[in-house]
N, C-alpha and C positions, 0 to 999 in steps of 0.2 A: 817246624822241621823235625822237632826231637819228638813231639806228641804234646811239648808244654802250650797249654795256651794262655791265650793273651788277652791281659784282663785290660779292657776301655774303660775310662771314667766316665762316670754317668754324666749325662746330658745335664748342664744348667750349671756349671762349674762343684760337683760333685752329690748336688742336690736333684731327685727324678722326680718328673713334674708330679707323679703319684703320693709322694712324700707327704704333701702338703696341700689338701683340699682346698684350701684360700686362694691357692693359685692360680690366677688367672692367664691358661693357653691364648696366645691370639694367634688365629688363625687368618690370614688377610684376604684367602683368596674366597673362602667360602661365605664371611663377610661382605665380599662384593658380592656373590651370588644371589647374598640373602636378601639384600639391600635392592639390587637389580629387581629380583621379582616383586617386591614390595614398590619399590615407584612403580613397575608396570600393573601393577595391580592399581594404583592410584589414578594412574592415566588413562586407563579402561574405565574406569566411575568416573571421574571429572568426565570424559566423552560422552560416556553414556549420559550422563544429564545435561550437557549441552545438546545433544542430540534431541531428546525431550523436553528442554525445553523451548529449543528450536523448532520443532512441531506442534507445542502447545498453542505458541506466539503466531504459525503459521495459521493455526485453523481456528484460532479466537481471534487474534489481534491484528496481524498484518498476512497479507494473500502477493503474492506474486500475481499481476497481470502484463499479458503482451497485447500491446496496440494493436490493430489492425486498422488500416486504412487513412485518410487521407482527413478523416473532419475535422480534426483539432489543430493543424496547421494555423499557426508556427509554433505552436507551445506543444505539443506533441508528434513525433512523424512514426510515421508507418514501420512494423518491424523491433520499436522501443519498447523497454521492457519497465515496469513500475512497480513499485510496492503501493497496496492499498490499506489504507489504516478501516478496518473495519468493525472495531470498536468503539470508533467517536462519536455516532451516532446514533448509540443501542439507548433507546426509552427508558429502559428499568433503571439508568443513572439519573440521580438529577446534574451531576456535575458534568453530564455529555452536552456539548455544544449543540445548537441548535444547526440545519441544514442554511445557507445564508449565502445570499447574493453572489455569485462569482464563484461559486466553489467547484473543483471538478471531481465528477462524482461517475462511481460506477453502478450499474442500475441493471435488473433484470430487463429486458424490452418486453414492454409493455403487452403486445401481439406475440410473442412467442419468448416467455420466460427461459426455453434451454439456454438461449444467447443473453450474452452481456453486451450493453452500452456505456459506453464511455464521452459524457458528452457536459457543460458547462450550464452552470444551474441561473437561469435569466427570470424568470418569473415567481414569485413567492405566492400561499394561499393566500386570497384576496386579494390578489393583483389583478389589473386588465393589461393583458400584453396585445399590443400592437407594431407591426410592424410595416413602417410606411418609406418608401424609395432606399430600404439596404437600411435605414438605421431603425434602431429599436424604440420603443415610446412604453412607460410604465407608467399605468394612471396618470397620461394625457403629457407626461414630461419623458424627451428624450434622453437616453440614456451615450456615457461616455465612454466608450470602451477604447482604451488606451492600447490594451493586449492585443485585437484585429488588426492584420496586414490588410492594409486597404485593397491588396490586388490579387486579393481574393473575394473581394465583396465589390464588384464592380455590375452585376447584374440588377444590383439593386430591386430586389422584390419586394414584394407587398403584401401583407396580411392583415387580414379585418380582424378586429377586438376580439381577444378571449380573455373570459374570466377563468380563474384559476379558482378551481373549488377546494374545499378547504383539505388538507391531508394528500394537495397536488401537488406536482412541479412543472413548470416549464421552463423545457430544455434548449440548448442549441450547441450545435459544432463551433468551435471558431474560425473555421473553413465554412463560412456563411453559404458558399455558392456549390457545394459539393459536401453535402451534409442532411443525411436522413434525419429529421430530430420533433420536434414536436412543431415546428409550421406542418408536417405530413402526416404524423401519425398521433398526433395529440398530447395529452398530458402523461406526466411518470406517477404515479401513485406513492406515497413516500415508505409503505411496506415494502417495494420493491428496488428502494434505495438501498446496496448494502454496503457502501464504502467512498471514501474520500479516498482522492489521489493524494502521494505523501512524497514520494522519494523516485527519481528516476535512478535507476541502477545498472542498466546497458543500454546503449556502448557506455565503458568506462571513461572514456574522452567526454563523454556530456554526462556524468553522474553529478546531479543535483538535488536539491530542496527543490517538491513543487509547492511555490509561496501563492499565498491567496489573494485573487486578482481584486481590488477596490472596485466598485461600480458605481461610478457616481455620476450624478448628484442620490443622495438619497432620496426615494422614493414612498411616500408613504401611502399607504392601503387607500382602494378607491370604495369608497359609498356605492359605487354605481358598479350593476353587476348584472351585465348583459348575458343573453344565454350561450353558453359556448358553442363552440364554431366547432361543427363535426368535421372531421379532414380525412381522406381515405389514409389504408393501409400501404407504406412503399419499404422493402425491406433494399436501402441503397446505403450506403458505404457509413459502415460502422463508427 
């Protein structure tokens, strides 16, 4: 009022934080800042490598495929979506399981590699497959398939002997009666095998393990090794 002014005590109970170098200012709010962009800095890297290694896993190890169609009935329906393990079967390991009895497998088709087949592996190399009134016969002994809905295999067909050459497969749907597979268009060639089924993952309501069907009795490799059975080309329900 008069012109006197008015002297404030310094900040820190007479002591300014300039005083004394050693002093440590904390500042809370720009600490949060700093701290904020630093987790998000963390959480963009941790993404970014699940992301890559989510694509690695996709195009070396596991493949998303979608069913189509009717031939795998009951163990697969039409619309169901699966992971294929496409790794377990590559050559250059020795510790890769071998291709075996029952397994369901994805496969380039044979007559036109753009498409894939999804169909259940019944014949080994050196097998003779026959199939006589709906059931299957391996080197002269029928086979048990526990997995088949009987009411679907009520047509009961019939197929004369084929030998399986070596580095073959023979295939079938387990929709015996509605199923394109190797009674029609022949053998799979095992270069054109690239994947085991592994995992159903839609619908979330049936997400399961696909477990490996037993085929029994075991059958073991025939001596006898008639010339294969030429069959035409029929491009029916995948």
């Amino acid at each position: 009022m008069w012109g006197l002014k008015v002297h404030r005590s310094p900040p820190f109970g007479g002591i300014h934080a300039d005083d004394d170098k050693d002093i440590q200012v904390q500042k809370p709010h720009a600490a949060a800042r700093e701290n904020l962009w630093a987790e998000g800095r963390l959480l963009l890297r941790d993404l970014a490598f699940a992301l890559m290694l989510a694509a690695l896993m996709v195009v070396f190890i596991v493949q998303p495929v979608k069913v189509e169609g009717t031939s795998m009935l009951p163990r697969l329906h039409d619309g169901e979506r699966i992971f294929v393990n496409k790794l377990i079967y590559y050559d250059e390991y020795r510790w890769a399981p071998k291709i075996e009895r029952g397994d369901i497998v994805v496969f380039w088709f044979p007559d036109d590699p753009s498409k894939s087949y999804i169909k259940r592996v019944i014949g080994l190399p050196g097998d003779t497959v026959e199939v006589h009134d709906g059931s299957v016969r391996i080197n002269g002994r029928d086979l048990e398939e526990k997995y088949l809905d009987p009411r679907l295999n009520v047509s009961h067909r019939s197929q004369p002997p084929i030998y399986v050459r070596p580095n073959y497969y023979f295939v079938m749907g387990d929709n015996r009666d509605n199923s394109s597979d190797s009674r029609i268009w022949g053998l799979v060639p095992k270069k054109y095998i690239y994947g085991k089924a592994l995992f159903r993952y839609w619908p979330l309501g049936s997400a399961s393990v696909i477990h490996h069907e037993n085929v029994s009795p075991a059958v073991p490799p025939s001596p006898y090794q008639p010339e294969l059975q030429e069959t035409p080309s029929n491009n029916e329900d995948r």
